[in-house]
C-alpha positions in Angstrom: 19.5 58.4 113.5 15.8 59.7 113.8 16.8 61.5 116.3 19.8 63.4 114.7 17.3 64.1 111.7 14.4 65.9 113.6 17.5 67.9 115.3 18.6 69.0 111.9 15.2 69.5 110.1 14.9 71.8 113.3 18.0 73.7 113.0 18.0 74.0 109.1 14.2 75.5 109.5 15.2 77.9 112.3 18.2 78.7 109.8 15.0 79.6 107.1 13.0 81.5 110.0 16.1 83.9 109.9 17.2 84.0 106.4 20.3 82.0 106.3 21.3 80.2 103.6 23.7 77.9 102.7 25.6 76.8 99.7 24.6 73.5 98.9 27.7 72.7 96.9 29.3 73.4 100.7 27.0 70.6 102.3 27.1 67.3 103.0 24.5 65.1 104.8 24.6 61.2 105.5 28.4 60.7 105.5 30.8 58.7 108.0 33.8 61.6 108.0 33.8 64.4 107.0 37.4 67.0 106.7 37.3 70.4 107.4 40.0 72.7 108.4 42.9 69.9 108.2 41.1 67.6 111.0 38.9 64.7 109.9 35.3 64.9 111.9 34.0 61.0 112.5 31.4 59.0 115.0 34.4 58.4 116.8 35.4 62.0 117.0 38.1 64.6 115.9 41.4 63.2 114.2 44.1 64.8 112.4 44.0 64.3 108.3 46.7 62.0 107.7 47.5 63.9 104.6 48.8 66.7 106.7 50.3 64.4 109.2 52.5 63.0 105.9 53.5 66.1 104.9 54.9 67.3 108.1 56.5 63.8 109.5 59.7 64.0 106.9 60.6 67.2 108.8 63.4 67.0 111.7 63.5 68.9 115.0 66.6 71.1 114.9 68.5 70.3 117.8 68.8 74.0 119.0 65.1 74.2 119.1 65.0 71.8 121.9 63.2 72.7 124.8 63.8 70.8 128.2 62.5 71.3 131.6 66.7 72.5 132.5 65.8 74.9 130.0 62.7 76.7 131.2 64.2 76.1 135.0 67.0 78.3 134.1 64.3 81.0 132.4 62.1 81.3 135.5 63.3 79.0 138.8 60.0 79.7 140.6 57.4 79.2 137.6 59.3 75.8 137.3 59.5 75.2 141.2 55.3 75.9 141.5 54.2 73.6 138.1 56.2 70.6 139.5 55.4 70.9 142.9 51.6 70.7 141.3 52.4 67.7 139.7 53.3 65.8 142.5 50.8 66.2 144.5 
């Protein structure tokens, strides 16, 4: 933790050296998550918000909008021939 706050003393003084500021209402220092831009931001790394998960999980796939691998064979037989043959080997 030392560490990480010599690293950001270092940054937020470079950030002074060349006049940018930052609204402190915007910042937050010493938490455990933090959201920003629908993704929660941990010490274990990036993971959706499960608010937004909850709102979109009621939603159904429309069966029409189903795309299988018959499908895209039938749009472009050789695209479909090279990316499997890739996967095999």
């Amino acid at each position: 933790m030392e560490e990480h706050n010599k690293t950001l003393q270092a940054v937020l003084q470079r950030a002074m050296d060349f006049g940018i500021t930052f609204n402190p209402d915007k910042c937050q220092f010493g938490v455990e998550e933090i959201e920003f831009y629908g993704h929660n931001f941990t010490k274990d790394g990036l993971k959706p918000n499960p608010d937004k998960i909850r709102a979109v999980k009621p939603f159904k796939v429309h069966p029409k909008i189903r795309i299988t691998n018959h499908t895209i064979a039938k749009a472009d037989p050789q695209r479909y021939k090279v990316q499997m043959g890739s996967r095999r080997e």
